[in-house]
N, C-alpha and C positions, 0 to 999 in steps of 0.2 A: 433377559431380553424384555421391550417394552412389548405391548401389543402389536402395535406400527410392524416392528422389526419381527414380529411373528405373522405377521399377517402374507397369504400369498392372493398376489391376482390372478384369476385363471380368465384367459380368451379363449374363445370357440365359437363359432357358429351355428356350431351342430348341438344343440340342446344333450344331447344325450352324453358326447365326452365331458362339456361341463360337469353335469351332475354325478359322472364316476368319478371326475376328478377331484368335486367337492366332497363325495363319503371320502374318498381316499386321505384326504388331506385332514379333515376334520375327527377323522379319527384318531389323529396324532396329536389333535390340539391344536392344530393351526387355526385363524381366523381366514377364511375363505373369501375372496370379494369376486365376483364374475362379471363379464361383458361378452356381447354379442360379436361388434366390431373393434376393429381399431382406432377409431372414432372417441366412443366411449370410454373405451382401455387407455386412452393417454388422459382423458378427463379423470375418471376416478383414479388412476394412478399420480393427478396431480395434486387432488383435493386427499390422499388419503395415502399417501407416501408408503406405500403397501412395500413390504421389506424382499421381496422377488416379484417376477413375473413369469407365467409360465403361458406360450404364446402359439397360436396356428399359425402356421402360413397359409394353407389355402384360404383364403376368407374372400368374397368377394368385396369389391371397388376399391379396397385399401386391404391388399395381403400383409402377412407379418412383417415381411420385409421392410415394405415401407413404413410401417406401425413402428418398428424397434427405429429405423432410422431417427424417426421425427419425437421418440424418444429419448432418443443420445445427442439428438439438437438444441432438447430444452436442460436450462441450467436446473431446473426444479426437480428433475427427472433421471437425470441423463448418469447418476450412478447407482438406481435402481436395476441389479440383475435380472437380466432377462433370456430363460430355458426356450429352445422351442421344441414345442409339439407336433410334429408333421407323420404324415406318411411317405411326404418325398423323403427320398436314401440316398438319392444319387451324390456324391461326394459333392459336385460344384454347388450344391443347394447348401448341404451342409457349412461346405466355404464361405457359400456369399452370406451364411447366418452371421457367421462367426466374423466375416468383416464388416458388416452394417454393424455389429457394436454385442450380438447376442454372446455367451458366457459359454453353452452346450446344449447340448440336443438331440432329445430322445424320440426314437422312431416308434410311429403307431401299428399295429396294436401296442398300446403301452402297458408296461406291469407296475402291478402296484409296490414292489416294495424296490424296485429300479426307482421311482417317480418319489417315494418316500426320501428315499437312502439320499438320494440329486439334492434335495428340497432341504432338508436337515443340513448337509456338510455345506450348501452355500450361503444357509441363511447361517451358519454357523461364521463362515468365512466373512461376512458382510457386517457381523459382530464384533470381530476382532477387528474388523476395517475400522469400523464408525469408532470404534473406543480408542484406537490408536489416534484417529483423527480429533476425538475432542482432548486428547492426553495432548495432542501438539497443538491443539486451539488453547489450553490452558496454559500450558507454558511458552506461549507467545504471550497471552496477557499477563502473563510476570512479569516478560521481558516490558512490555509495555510499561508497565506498572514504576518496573525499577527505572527505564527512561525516562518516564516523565517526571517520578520523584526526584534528579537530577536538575531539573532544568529551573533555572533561578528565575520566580516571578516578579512583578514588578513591589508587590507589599513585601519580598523580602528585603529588598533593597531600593526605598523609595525615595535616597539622594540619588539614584541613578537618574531617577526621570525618564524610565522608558516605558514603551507601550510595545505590546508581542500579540502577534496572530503564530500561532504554530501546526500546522494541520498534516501529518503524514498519512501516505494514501493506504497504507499498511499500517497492521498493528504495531510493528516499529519499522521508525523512519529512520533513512539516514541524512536528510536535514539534520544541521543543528545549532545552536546559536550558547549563548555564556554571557554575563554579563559580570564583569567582579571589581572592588578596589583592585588598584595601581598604587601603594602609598594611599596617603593621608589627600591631596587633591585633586588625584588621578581617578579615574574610572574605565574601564576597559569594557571594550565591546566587538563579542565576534559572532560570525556567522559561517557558516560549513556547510560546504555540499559534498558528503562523500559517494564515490562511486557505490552505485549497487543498491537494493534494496530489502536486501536478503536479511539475514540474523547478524553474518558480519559487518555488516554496516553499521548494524545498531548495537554491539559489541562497541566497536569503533568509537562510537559517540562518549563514551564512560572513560575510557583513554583519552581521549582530546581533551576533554574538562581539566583534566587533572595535568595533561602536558601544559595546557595554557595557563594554568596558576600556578603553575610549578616555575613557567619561567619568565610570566609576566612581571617584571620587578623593576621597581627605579634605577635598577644597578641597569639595563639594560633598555637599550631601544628597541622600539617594535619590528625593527626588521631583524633585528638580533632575535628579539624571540622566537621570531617565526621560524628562520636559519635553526634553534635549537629544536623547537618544535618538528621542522623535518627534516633534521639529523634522526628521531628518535625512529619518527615516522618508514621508514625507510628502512630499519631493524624487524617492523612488526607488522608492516601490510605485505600480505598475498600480491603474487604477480598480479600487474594488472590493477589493483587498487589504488586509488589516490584520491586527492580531495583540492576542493577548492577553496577561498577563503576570504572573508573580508577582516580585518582588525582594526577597528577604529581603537585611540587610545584620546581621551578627553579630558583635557587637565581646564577645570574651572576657575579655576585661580588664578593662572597667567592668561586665560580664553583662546585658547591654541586649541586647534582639532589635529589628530596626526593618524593618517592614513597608511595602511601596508595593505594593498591587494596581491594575493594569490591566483591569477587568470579567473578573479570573481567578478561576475557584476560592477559595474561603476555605483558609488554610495551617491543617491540622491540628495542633496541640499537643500533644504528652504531658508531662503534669507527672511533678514523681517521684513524690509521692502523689495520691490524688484523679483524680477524671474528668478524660477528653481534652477539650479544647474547643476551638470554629473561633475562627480569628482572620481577621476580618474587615476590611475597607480599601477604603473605594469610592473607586473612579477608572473613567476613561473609555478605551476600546480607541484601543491604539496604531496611527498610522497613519492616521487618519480625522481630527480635529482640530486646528484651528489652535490653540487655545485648551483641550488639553484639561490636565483638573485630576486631580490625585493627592493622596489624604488619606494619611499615614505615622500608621502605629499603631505605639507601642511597648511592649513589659512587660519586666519583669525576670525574668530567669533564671538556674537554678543548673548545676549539673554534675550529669550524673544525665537531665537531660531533656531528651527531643527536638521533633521538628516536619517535618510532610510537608508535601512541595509536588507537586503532581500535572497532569498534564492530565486535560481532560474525557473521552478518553475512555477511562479508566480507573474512570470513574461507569457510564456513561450508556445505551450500547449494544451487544448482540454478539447472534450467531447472527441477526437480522433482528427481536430481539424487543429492543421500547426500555424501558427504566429509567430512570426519573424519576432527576434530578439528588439529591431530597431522599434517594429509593432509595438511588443510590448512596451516598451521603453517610454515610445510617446502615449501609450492608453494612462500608465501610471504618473505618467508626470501632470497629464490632466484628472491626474483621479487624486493628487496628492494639492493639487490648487484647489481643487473643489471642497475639499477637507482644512485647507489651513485652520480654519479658525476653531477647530475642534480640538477638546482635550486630546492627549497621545494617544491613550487607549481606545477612545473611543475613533480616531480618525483610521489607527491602523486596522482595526476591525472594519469602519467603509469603506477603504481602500480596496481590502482583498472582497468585500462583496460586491463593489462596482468590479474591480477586475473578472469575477465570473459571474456577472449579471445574467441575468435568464436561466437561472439554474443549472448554468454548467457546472459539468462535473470535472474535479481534477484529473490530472493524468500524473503528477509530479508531486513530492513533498514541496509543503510552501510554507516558507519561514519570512515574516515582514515582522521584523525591528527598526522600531518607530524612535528617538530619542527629542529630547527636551534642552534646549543647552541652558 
């Protein structure tokens, strides 16, 4: 254990339990830190992440009660164990400790090796907590690690011509986007919102990659892929699971764009003259259906203009305040004019920082691919 995690707070009022409590403690080795009020006991307990607390209730203008409550309020704080020390017994005191957020609670007069023996098994218990917790912080940033080494940048493949903003609100997301040859003048381009945002989501992501190069092929149309794609899908999501999707497919050579949406987002347009406009493609979420149907939209295009692919929540929501989808729709369409004349990269980068201007916070994975035709 560090110091921190040995260390115990003791509150008291009463000058004299403090300092039985501090020989007590101190002669086991602990690091001892004291306060008068409760007041001060959530300050040093926030400046000094003190590995238990051991707490009074009676105290005047702020008893323990409210002290541990306003404890278990604060995120800085709030899994810091906290003992109390009382002389109330009466069982409903004991109750309401244990429902404001306290752990146990020893009645006064207190003995020393009752208050030893507490103090020892929970800073023990709070050990195996923290270490269990950074054991699953660490193997979240693998998973991270292994996600992002998947996901194809734009220097790896720079006849693509696309620009990526990628920001998951967790260490993995379940956003997720692809970019890969189709043949010799084909280039494929997808984007994914899978349900959830848990581990199998981002599980999920490393499957799809490999579903959509598996059966992106000249031998087939993009709505055939998709069709193969959630035949597969459909084998190996959990109830409940499914995904949305966009798949542009871009053949440069004959200047055709060819569209299959999955109940995704409309793909935005920039022409090189004239207004931006959605392009639209109804189909059914992937994952869910035996039988589901994909309509392929296509138009022709020159060099000069481009085309977004987004998830939703790069529309829809941030800071706890919701944004109609139609909202979002018209914020980005004026965030994608004000950007035209900017390289890809660098426009899909100001896109999503005018979309949450004023330092809003995300609330959604948000995936904006930018392309170049």
């Amino acid at each position: 254990m560090n110091n921190k995690e040995m260390s115990v707070l003791v509150v008291d009022d009463k000058e004299l339990n403090v300092m039985m409590l501090t020989e007590m403690l101190k002669g086991q080795g602990y690091q001892v830190l004291t306060a008068n009020s409760g007041p001060e006991a959530r300050d040093i307990a926030v400046k000094e992440q003190p590995g238990i607390i051991l707490l009074d209730i009676m105290m005047p203008e702020e008893d323990g009660f409210e002290t541990c409550r306003k404890l278990k309020q604060n995120a800085t704080t709030a899994d810091i164990p906290v003992i109390f020390i009382s002389a109330l017994s009466d069982t409903r005191d004991i109750v309401k400790g244990l429902t404001v957020g306290g752990i146990d609670y020893i009645a006064k007069p207190f003995q020393m090796a009752e208050v030893q023996a507490r103090v020892r098994n929970y800073l023990r218990l709070r050990h195996t907590y923290l270490r269990v917790i950074e054991e699953q912080a660490n193997r979240l940033r693998q998973i991270q690690d292994a996600q992002q080494a998947i996901l194809v940048r734009p220097d790896d493949l720079p006849q693509a011509n696309f620009g990526i903003v990628y920001r998951p609100i967790l260490e993995a997301g379940g956003d997720f986007y692809d970019v890969f040859q189709v043949g010799s003048n084909v280039t494929g381009y997808f984007v994914a919102d899978i349900s959830g945002h848990d581990l199998g989501a981002s599980f999920a992501t490393s499957a799809l990659k490999a579903l959509m190069r598996q059966n992106a092929s000249p031998l087939y149309s993009p709505e055939e892929t998709l069709r193969m794609v959630n035949s597969v899908l459909l084998t190996i999501f959990a109830d409940g699971q499914h995904l949305t999707g966009a798949y542009v497919s871009l053949d440069r050579h004959k200047s055709e764009l060819y569209l299959v949406n999955a109940a995704h987002p409309p793909v935005l347009f920039i022409p090189k003259e004239g207004e931006p406009s959605w392009l639209e493609a109804e189909g059914d979420v992937l994952g869910v259906f035996d039988t589901a149907q994909f309509n392929n939209r296509s138009i022709s295009v020159s060099e000069g203009e481009r085309f977004y692919i987004y998830s939703d929540g790069l529309l829809e929501s941030f800071d706890g305040q919701t944004r109609t989808r139609e909202q979002g729709m018209a914020d980005l369409y004026q965030c994608a004019m004000k950007t035209k004349g900017l390289p890809i990269q660098e426009a899909a980068t100001e896109i999503v920082r005018l979309m949450f201007g004023d330092d809003r916070s995300m609330e959604d994975d948000v995936v904006l691919l930018g392309v170049d035709i």
